[in-house]
C-alpha positions as CSV (number, residue, x, y, z in Angstrom):
1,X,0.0,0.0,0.0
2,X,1.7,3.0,-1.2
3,X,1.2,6.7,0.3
4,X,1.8,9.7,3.1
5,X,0.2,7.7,6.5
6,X,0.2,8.9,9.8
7,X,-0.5,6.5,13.0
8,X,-3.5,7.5,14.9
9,X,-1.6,7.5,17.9
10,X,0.0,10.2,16.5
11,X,-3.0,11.7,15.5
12,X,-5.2,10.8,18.7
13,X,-2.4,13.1,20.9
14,X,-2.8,15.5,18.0
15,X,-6.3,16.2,18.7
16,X,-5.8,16.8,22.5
17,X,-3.4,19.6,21.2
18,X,-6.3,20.8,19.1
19,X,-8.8,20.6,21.7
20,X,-6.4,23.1,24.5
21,X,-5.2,25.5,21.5
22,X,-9.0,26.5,19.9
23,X,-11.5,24.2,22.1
24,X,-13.9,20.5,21.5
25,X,-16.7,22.5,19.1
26,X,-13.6,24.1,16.5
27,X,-12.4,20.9,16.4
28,X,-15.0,18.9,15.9
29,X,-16.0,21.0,13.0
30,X,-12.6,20.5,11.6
31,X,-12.7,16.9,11.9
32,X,-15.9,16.8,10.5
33,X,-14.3,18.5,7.5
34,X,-10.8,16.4,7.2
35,X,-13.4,13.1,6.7
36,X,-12.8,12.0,10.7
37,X,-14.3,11.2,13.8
38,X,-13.5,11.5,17.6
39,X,-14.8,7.8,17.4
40,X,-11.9,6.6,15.1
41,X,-9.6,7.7,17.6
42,X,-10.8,5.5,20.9
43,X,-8.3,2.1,20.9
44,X,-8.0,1.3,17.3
45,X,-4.9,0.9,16.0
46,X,-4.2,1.5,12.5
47,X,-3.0,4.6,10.0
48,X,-5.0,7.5,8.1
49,X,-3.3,9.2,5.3
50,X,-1.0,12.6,6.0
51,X,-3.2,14.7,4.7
52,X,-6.5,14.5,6.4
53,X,-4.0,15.2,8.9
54,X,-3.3,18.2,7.6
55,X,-6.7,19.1,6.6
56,X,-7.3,19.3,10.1
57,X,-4.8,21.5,11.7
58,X,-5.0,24.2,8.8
59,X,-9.2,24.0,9.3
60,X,-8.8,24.7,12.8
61,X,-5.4,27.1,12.3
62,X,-7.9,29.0,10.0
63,X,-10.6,28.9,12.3
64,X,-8.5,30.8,15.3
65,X,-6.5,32.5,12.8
66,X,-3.1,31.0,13.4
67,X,-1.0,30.2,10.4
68,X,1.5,28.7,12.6
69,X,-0.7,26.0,14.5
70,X,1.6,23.1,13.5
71,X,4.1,24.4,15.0
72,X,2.9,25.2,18.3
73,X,1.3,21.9,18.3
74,X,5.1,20.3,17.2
75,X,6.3,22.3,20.8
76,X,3.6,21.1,23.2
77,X,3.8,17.4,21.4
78,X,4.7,15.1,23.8
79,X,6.8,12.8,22.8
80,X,6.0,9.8,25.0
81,X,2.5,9.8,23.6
82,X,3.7,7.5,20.4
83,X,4.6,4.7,23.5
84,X,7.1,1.9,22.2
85,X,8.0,3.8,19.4
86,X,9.5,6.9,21.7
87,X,11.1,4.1,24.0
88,X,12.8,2.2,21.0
89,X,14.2,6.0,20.1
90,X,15.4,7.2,23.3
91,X,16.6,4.2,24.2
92,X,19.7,4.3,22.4
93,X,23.1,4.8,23.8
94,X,23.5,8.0,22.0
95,X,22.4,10.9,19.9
96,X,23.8,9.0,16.6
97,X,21.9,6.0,17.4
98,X,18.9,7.4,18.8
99,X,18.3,9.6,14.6
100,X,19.3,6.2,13.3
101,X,16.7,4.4,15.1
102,X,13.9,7.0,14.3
103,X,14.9,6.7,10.7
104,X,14.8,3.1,10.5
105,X,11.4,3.0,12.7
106,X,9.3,5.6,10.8
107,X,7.7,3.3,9.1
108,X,5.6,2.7,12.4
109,X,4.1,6.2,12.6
110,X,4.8,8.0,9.2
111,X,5.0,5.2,6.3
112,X,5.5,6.6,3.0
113,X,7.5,9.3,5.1
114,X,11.5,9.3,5.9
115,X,13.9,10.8,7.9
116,X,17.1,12.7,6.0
117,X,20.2,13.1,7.2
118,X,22.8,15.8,5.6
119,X,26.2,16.5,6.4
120,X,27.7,19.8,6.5
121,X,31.5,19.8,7.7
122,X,30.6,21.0,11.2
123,X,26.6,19.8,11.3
124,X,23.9,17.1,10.5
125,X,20.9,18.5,8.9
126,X,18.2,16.2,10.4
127,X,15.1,16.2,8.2
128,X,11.5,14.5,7.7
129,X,10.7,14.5,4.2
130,X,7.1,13.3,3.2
131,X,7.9,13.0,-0.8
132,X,5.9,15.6,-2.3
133,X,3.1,16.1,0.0
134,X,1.4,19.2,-1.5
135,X,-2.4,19.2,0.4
136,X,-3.5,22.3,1.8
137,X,-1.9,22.4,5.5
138,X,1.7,20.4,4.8
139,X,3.5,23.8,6.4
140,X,1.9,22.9,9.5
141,X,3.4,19.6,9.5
142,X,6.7,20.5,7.8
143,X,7.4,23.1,10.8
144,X,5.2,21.1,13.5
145,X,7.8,18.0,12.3
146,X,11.2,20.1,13.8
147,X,10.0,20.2,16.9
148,X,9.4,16.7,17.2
149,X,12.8,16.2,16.1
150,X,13.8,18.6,18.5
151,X,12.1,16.7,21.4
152,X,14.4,13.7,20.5
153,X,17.7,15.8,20.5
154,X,16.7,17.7,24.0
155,X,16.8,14.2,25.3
156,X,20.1,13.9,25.0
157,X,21.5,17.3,25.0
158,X,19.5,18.8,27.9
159,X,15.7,21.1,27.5
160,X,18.0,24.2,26.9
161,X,19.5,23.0,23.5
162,X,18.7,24.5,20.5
163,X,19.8,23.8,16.6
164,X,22.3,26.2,15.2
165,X,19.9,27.5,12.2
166,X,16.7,25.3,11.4
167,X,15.8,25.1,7.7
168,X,11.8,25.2,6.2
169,X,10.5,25.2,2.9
170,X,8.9,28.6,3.9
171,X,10.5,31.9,1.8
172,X,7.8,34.5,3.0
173,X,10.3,37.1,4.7
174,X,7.2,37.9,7.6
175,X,6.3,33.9,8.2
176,X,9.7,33.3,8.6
177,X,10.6,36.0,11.1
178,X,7.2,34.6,13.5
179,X,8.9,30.9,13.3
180,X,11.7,32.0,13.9
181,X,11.0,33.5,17.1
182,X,8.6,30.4,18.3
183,X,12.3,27.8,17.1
184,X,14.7,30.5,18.6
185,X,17.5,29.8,16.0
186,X,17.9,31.5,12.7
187,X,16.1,29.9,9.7
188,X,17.3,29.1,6.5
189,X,14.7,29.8,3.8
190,X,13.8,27.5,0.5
191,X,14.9,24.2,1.6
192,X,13.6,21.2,0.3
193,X,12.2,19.7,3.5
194,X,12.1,21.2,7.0
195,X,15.4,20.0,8.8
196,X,16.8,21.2,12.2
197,X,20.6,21.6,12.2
198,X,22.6,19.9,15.0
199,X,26.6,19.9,15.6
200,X,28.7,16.4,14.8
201,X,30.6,17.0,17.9
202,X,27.4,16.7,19.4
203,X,26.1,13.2,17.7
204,X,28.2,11.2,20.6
205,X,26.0,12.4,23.4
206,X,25.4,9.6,25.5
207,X,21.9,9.0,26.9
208,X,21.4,10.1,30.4
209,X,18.7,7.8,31.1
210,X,19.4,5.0,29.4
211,X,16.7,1.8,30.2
212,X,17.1,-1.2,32.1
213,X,18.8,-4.1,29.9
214,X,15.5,-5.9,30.4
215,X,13.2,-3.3,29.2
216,X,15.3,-2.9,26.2
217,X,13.6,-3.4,22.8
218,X,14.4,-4.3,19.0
219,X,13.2,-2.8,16.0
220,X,12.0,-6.6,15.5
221,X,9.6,-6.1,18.5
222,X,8.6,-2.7,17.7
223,X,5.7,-3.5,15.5
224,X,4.5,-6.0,17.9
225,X,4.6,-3.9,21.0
226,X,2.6,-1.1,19.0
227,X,-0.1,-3.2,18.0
228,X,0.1,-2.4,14.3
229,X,2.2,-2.6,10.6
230,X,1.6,-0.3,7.9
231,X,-0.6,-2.4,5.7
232,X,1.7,-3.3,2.3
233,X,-1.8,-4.2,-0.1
234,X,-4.9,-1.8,-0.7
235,X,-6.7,-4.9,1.2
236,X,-5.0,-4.7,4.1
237,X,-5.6,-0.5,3.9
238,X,-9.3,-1.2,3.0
239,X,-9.2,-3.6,6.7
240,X,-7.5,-1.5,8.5
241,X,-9.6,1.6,7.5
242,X,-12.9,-0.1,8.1
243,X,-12.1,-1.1,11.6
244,X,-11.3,2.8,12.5
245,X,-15.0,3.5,10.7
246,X,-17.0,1.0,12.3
247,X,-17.9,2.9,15.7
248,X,-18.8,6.0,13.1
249,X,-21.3,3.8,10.8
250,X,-19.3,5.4,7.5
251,X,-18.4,2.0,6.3
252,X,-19.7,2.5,2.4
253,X,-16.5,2.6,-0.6
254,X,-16.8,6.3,-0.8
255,X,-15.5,6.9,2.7
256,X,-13.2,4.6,2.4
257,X,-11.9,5.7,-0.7
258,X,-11.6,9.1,0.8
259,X,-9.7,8.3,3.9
260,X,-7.1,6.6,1.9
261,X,-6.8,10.1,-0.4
262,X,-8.1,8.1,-3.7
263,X,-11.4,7.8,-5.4
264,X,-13.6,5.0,-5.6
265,X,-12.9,3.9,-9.3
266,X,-9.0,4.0,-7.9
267,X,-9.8,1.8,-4.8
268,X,-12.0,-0.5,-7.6
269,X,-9.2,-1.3,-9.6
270,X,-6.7,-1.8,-6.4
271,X,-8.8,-4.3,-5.5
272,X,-9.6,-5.6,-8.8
273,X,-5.3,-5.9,-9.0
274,X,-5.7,-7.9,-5.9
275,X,-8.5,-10.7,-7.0
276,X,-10.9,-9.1,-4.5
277,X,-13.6,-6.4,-4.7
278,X,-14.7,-3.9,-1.3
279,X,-18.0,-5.6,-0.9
280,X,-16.2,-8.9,-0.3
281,X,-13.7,-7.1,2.3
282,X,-16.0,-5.6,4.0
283,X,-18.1,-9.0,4.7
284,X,-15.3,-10.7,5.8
285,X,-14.2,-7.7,8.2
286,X,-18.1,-7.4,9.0
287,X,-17.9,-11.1,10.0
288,X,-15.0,-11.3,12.0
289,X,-16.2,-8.3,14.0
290,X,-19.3,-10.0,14.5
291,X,-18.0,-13.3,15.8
292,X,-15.9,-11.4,18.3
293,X,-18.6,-9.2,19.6
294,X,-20.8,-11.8,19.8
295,X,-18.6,-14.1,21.6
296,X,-16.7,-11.7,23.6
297,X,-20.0,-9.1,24.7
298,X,-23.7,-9.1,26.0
299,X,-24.3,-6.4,23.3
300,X,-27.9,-7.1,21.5
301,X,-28.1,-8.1,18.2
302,X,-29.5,-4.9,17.1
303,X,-26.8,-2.9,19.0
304,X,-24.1,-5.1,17.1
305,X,-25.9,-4.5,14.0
306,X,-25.8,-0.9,14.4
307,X,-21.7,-0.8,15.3
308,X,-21.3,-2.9,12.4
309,X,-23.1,-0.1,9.6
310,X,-26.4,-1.8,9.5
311,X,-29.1,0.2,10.3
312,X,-31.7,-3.1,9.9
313,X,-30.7,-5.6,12.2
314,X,-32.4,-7.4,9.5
315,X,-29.8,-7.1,7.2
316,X,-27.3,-8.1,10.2
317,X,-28.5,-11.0,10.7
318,X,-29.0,-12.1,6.9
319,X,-25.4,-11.0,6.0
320,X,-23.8,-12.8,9.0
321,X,-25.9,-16.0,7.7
322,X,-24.7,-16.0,4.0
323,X,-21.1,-15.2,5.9
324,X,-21.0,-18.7,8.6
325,X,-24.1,-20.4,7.5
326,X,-24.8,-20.0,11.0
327,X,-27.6,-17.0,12.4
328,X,-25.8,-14.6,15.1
329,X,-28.5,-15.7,18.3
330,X,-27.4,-19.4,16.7
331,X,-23.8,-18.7,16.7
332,X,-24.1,-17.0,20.4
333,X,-25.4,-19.6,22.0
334,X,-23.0,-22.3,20.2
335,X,-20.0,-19.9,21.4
336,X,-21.9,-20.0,25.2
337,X,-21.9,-23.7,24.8
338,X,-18.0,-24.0,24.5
């Protein structure tokens, strides 16, 4: 599966952010806008593409009349909030290792993203390049993205460190004078991605709170630990963005297609490539959702129906039939039995 993705852990912290800089009813509006629900964002693991992302912030960042949202957000991020990821990064014995590992593990929060390194004689330009992301909003997460960076360097080199000169995409002479007050550094216009600049001599800072040998993780256990892998087919894309619609009821091909920042002939013929069509994902994805609520919860039928996109729990129960020969009250009480 090819394309800009973002983790929703990432984007669940995000939201928080949103909700203390312009309050719930701006946001929700915003969401509303960007093709997303609060509802998508309560224990589901999974990815939503970049820029619905950034949809969101510049909605809001319009809203309250703040062209530098992403930004702010990037400075009040915390980074803990992406979990295993941030402990497999700050983890490592030192600065060197610690960028390495972020590169290496972006695929866990930002696939389709990468990290970029550039050497100067005296400095590492450290970089997050999203390969030609062009949506309305990407400045907020070009200049929200060297902050984050920024979180991971302060780690090592103490909360008063700051990058000799920060580079952005940016050239307007006014917007670069108000980010460069929020970075504190000077900025260096026109770059092709947003990178934060940090000495070599620095790069062999040792971490000053290194963890326990035993709580010590590998890139190998990463994905496991976080509950999720960027899904490599459009099938695996269609599952995973299905489960993060179901508690919203939008689980037709339309809003599918436009979470995954493609239209519904596109999604058709990704499919069609794949021997498989959307109606026949979603039933299987319907049914194994099914079995597990009705196995694992006391919910009614109807209620389960509802979760699920059906409106009729008459077309529930007829669709979980033709899916396990088997009617849900029949399969319930079989399930009981064991």
């Amino acid at each position: 599966m090819h394309g800009k993705l973002v983790n929703l852990i990432e984007l669940a912290h995000v939201v928080d952010l949103l909700d203390r800089f312009a309050g719930r009813l701006i946001v929700d509006r915003a969401l509303r806008s960007a093709g997303l629900d609060r509802t998508m964002l309560d224990g589901v693991s999974g990815f939503i593409p970049y820029a619905s992302e950034a949809v969101l912030i510049d909605t809001v960042a319009r809203a309250i009349g703040d062209r530098h949202l992403g930004a702010r957000i990037g400075q009040a991020y915390e980074y803990s909030a992406y979990g295993a990821y941030a402990h497999f990064v700050l983890g490592a014995p030192d600065l060197a290792s610690a960028l390495e590992r972020g590169r290496r593990a972006l695929l866990f929060t930002h696939p389709g993203s990468e990290i970029t390194l550039r050497e100067t004689e005296t400095h590492l330009v450290v970089g997050r390049d999203s390969k030609g992301l062009s949506v309305v909003g990407h400045h907020h997460l070009d200049e929200g993205a060297l902050f984050v960076i920024g979180h991971v360097v302060r780690h090592f080199l103490g909360s008063e460190w700051t990058p000799d000169w920060v580079e952005v995409p940016e050239t307007n002479a006014r917007e670069l004078a108000v980010l460069e007050d929020l970075l504190g550094t000077t900025i260096r216009a026109g770059a092709p991605v947003p990178g934060i600049a940090i000495r070599v001599s620095d790069l062999t800072a040792v971490n000053p709170g290194p963890p326990q040998p035993e709580r010590t993780i590998s890139l190998g256990e990463l994905g496991r630990l976080m509950d999720i892998a960027p899904a490599q087919t459009m099938e695996a894309a269609v599952v995973q963005m299905l489960t993060i619609t179901f508690p919203t009821g939008l689980t037709d091909e339309n809003t599918v297609a436009g979470l995954l920042a493609i239209g519904p002939r596109s999604l058709q013929r990704a499919l069609k490539d794949e021997a498989t069509t959307f109606r026949q994902v979603r039933a299987r994805v319907v049914s194994d959702r099914a079995r597990s609520l009705l196995s694992e919860t006391d919910m009614s039928l109807a209620e389960i129906g509802k979760l699920l996109g059906y409106s009729d729990p008459r077309g529930f129960r007829r669709a979980f039939k033709d899916a396990t020969g088997l009617s849900p009250s029949a399969f319930r009480k079989a399930e009981q039995a064991r």
